[in-house]
N, C-alpha and C positions, 0 to 999 in steps of 0.2 A: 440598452438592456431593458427587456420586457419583467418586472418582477412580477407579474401575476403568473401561478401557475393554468394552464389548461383544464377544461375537465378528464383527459386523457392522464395527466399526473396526479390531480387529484383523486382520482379513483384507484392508482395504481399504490399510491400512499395509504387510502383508508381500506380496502382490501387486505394490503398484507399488515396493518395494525391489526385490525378484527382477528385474522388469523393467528398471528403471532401473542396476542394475547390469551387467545383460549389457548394454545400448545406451547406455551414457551414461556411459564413463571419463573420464580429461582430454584423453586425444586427440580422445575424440568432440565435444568441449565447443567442442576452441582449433579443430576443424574445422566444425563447425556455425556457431561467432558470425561467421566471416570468408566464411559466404552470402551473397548479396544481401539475403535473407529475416532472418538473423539467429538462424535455430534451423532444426534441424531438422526437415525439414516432414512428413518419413515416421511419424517418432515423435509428429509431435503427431497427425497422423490416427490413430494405432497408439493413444495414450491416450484419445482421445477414439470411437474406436468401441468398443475391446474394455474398457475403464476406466468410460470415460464422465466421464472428468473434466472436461471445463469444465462440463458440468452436473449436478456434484456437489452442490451447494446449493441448483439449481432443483426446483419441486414438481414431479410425475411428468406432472401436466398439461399440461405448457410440455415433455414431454419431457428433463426432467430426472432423477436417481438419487431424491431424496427427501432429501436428507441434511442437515444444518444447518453452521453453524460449525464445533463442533468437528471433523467429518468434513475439511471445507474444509481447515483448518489443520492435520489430520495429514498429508493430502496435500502441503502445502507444505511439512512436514516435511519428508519423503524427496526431493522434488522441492531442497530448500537442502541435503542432504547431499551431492549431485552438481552444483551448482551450476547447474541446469537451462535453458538459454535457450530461452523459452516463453511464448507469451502467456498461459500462462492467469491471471495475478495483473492483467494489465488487460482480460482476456476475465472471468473467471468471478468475480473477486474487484471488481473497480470497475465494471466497466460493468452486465454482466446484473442486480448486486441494484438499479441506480438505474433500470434498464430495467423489473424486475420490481415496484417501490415508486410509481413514476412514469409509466409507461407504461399511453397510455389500449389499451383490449380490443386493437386492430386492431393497435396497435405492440405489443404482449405476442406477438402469436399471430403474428404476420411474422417477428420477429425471435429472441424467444426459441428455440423449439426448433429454428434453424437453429444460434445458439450452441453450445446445450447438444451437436448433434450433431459441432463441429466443421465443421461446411459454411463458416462465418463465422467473423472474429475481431473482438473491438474493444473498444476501451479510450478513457479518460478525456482531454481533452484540456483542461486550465485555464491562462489565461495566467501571464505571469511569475513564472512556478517555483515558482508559489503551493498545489502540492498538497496537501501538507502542513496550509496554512492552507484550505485549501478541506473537506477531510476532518475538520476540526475536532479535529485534532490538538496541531497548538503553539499555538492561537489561539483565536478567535469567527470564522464561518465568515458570519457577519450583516453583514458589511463591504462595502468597495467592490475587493473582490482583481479582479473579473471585468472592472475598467474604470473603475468610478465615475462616468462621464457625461462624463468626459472622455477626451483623444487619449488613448491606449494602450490597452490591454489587447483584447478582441474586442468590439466592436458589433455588435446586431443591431436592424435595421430592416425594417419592415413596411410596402412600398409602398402608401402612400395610392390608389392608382389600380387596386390589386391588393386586391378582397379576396382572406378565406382561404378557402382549401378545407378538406374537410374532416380532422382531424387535424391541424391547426394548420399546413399548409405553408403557403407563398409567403416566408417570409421568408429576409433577404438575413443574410451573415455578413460583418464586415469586421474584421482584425484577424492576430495570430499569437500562437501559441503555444507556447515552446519545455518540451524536457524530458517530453516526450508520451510514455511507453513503447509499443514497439511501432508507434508513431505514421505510422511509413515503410509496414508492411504492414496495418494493422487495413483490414479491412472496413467498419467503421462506427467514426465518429467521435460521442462524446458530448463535447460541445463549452459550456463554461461562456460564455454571453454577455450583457452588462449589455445592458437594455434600458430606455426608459422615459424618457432622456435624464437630467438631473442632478435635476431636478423630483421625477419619478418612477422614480428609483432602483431598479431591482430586479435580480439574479443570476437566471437561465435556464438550464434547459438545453436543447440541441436535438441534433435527430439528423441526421449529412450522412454521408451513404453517398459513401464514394470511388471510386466508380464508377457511370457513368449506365447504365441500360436499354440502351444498346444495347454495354455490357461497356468505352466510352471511360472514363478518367479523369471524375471532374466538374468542370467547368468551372470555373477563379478557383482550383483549390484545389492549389496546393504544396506538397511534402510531401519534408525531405531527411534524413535518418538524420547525426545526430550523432556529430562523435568522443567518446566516453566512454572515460575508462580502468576501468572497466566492462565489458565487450564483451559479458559475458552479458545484461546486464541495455539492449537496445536502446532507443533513445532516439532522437526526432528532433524539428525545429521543424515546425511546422505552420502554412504562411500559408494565409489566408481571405481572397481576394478578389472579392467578390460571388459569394458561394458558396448557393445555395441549400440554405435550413435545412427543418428543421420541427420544430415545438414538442413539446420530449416530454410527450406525454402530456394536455395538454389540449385539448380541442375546439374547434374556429371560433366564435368572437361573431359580433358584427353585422357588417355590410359595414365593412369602413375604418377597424373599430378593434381594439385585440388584443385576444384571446382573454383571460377570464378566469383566474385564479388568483394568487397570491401567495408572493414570493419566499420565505415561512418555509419551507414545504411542502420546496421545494428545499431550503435547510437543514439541515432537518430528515432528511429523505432522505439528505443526503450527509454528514452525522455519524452517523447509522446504518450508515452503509456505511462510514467511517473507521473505528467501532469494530471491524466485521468485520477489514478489511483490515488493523488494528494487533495483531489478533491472528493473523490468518492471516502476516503478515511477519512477528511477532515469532516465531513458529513455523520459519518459513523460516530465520531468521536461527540459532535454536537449532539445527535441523538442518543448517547451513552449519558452526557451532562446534561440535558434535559430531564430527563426520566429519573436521574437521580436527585437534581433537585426540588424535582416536583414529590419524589417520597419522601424529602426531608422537610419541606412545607408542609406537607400531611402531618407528618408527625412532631412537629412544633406544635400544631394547632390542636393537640390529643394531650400531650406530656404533660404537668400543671407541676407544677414549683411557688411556695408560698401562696396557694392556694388558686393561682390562676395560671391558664396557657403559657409557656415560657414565647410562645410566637408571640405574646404579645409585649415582650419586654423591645426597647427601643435597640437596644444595643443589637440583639436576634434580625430585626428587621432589616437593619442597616447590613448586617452579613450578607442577608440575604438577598437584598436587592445590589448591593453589588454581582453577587452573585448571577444575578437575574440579567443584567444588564453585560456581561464577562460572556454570557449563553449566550442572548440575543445577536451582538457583534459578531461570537465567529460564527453564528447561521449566516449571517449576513455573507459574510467570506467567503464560505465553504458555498453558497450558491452560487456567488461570483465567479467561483473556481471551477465550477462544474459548466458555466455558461461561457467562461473562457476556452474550457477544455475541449468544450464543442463546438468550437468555429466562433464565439461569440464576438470575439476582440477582434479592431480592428484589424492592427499592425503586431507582426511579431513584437516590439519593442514596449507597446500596451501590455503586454499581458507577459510578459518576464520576472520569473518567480510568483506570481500568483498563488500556484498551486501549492507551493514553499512555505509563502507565508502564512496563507489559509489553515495549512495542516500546522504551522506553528501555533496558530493563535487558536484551534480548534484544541489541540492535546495542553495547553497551556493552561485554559478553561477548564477541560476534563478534571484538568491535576487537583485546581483550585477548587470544582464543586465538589469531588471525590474526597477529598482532605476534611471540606468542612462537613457534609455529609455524616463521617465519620465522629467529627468531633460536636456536632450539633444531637448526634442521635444518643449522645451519652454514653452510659458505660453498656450497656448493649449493641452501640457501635464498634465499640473496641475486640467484639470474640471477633474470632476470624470465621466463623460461623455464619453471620451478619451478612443481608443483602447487599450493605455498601459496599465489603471489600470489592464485591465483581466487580463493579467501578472503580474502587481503588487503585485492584489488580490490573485493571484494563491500560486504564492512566499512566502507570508507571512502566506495564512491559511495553507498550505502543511508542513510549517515547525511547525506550532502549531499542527498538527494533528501529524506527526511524528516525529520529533525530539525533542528536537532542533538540532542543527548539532554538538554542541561541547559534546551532550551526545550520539551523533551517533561516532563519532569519538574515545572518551574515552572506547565506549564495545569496540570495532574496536579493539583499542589497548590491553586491557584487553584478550580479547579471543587467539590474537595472543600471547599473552606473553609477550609485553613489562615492565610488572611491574610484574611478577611472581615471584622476589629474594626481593621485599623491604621489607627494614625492617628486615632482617635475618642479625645475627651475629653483631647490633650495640652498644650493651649494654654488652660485657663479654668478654673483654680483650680484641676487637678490635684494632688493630695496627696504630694508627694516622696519622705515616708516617711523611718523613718532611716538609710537609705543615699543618700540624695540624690538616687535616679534617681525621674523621672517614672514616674507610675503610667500605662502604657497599657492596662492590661487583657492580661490570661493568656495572649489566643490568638495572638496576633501571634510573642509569644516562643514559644509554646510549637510554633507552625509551623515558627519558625526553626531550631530547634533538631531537628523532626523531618524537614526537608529536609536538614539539615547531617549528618542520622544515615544 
């Protein structure tokens, strides 16, 4: 791994700082998220014509910059050091790569370079606040999170009397979705739905555009913006009531029956895109802790108590350069993670949970500089008024939206192998040894021991 950036990154870095600092203080921020919309809508056209950021990670073909992960995740960078309220983490970072991995020619070339250009936004919609576990993050993403064949989650059905056209439409969506980012204004919804009934079991994804041809709403489909104590980061539920879908990305079968493919694919698909997006967040997330504790070091070194800087009290120092040093490590990670994401690692078995742990040890940090932030800037810290809470706020709904961290940490270890021997060989003839403890074999403890460290 090459840790120097490019001049091609470094420019793309110091550009949208320069920019984001002249349009995007905390005034701009507690003004923008109390929109209808949720962000600013002049600055996201402003990023997406003159930047081209939401298709920063698309190929140039689709109308995208050309750029990969790591580029992605420096962006999100400077975008988490202003707390930026913005689709583009469920525009460019969840939807377009499951668009661009899954998407048959016809939905590639409709859809993509309207993204990429900003004409469009859209993001991911999975039921019961299962993102997380769907991204293949705290979890196996191979499960029944999208329904299981039973009442809840989103169903999708294929009118027998209907066949498909081509591109897999005609089919129906039933069901809701809350904790949707973005979910009140996306333009296009990618919509996780069990299909198959309990028999045939499988996770889908489909695409339902929120608005018909003739620019009405689509029909069946409810869409209300949530209270979050988050306010940058917009959130809403999303009902599906006979909502016209269509299948991303595979083609019509025979008359009356679905379309072929296989729920791995999807999977597959959407744990490559968690790995992106765990490094693109955890990035955000380091960017969010930086920025905050660089105005809490400002403001030490201004505040005086007993007639001098309280920055210069020993005990402050030591906060803070833990602090410093809490920052430093998950950049460190959260790069890794982005140079994993992009082809960097060897071997699949290198780079297993990465993404996991990165975004653990990024929002973990978050928590800790937000906290102390709060508790350094005094009793001015404490209104909820106060620049720190956005970070605060950031810290805390980011870890309910994807973690927690010690369930990021546990797949982490899990995937790598740290607990793959326990429990073999403890009960049939095991060897005691002379300390009396059962012999289970090395790896178990020695996992334990490297989680606890």
């Amino acid at each position: 791994m090459d840790a120097a950036f490019t001049e091609e990154q470094d420019g793309i870095r110091r550009t949208l700082r320069e920019l984001l600092r002249k349009r995007c203080g905390p005034d701009e921020v507690k003004a923008a998220v109390r929109t209808p919309e949720g962000h600013d809508t002049g600055l996201w056209r402003q990023l997406a014509r003159q930047l081209g950021l939401p298709g920063l990670a698309l190929p140039t073909a689709y109308g995208g910059v050309g750029c990969g992960a790591t580029e992605l995740a420096l962006a999100c960078e400077e975008t988490g050091r202003v707390v930026l309220p913005s689709p583009l983490i469920g525009t460019a970072v969840l939807a377009a790569p499951l668009i661009l991995a899954l998407g048959s020619a016809h939905q590639r070339a409709e859809l993509l370079p309207a993204l990429a250009a900003g004409e469009l936004t859209a993001t991911l919609a999975v039921p019961g606040g299962q993102l997380a576990t769907a991204l293949a993050l705290t979890g196996s993403n191979d499960g029944d999170w999208a329904g299981g064949g039973r009442a809840g989650g989103i169903q999708a059905r294929l009118p027998r009397q209907q066949p498909t056209t081509g591109g897999g439409a005609g089919w129906r969506l039933y069901g809701e979705a809350g904790q949707v980012l973005d979910g009140h204004t996306a333009d296009v919804l990618l919509v996780a739905g069990h299909t198959g009934g309990f028999a045939r079991s499988r996770t889908r994804l489909f695409v339902v555009r929120a608005q018909g041809p003739d620019g009405a709403g689509a029909p069946g489909l409810l869409r209300t913006r949530q209270t979050a104590m988050d306010e940058t980061r917009p959130q809403a539920r999303v009902e599906l009531r006979d909502v016209a879908a269509e299948l991303l990305g595979e083609e019509a079968g025979e008359a009356g029956r679905e379309p072929g493919g296989e729920g791995a694919g999807v999977a597959g698909a959407l744990a490559a895109t968690g790995a992106t997006a765990a490094a693109a967040l955890a990035a955000e997330a380091v960017g969010a802790a930086d920025e905050a504790l660089a105005r809490t070091v400002d403001y030490v070194q201004q505040r005086t108590q007993f007639g001098r800087p309280i920055g210069s009290f020993q005990a402050v120092q030591h906060r803070l350069a833990d602090l410093y040093v809490a920052v430093q490590a998950a950049r460190s990670a959260a790069y890794y993670a982005a140079w994993a994401a992009g082809g960097g690692r060897a071997g699949e078995a290198d780079g297993a949970g990465v993404g996991a742990l990165a975004l653990a040890q990024a929002l973990e940090a978050l928590r800790a500089v937000a906290a102390e932030a709060v508790q350094l800037h005094g009793g001015i810290g404490f209104t909820w008024e106060h620049e720190a809470h956005l970070y605060f706020k950031r810290a805390a709904c980011d870890e309910l939206l994807l973690g927690p961290v010690h369930r990021l940490r546990a797949w982490a270890a899990e995937q790598a192998g740290l607990f793959a021997d326990r429990g073999t060989d403890t009960g049939t003839g095991g060897d005691t040894g002379t300390g009396g403890e059962a012999d289970t074999g090395g790896a178990p403890r020695a996992g334990r021991a490297a989680v606890g460290a």
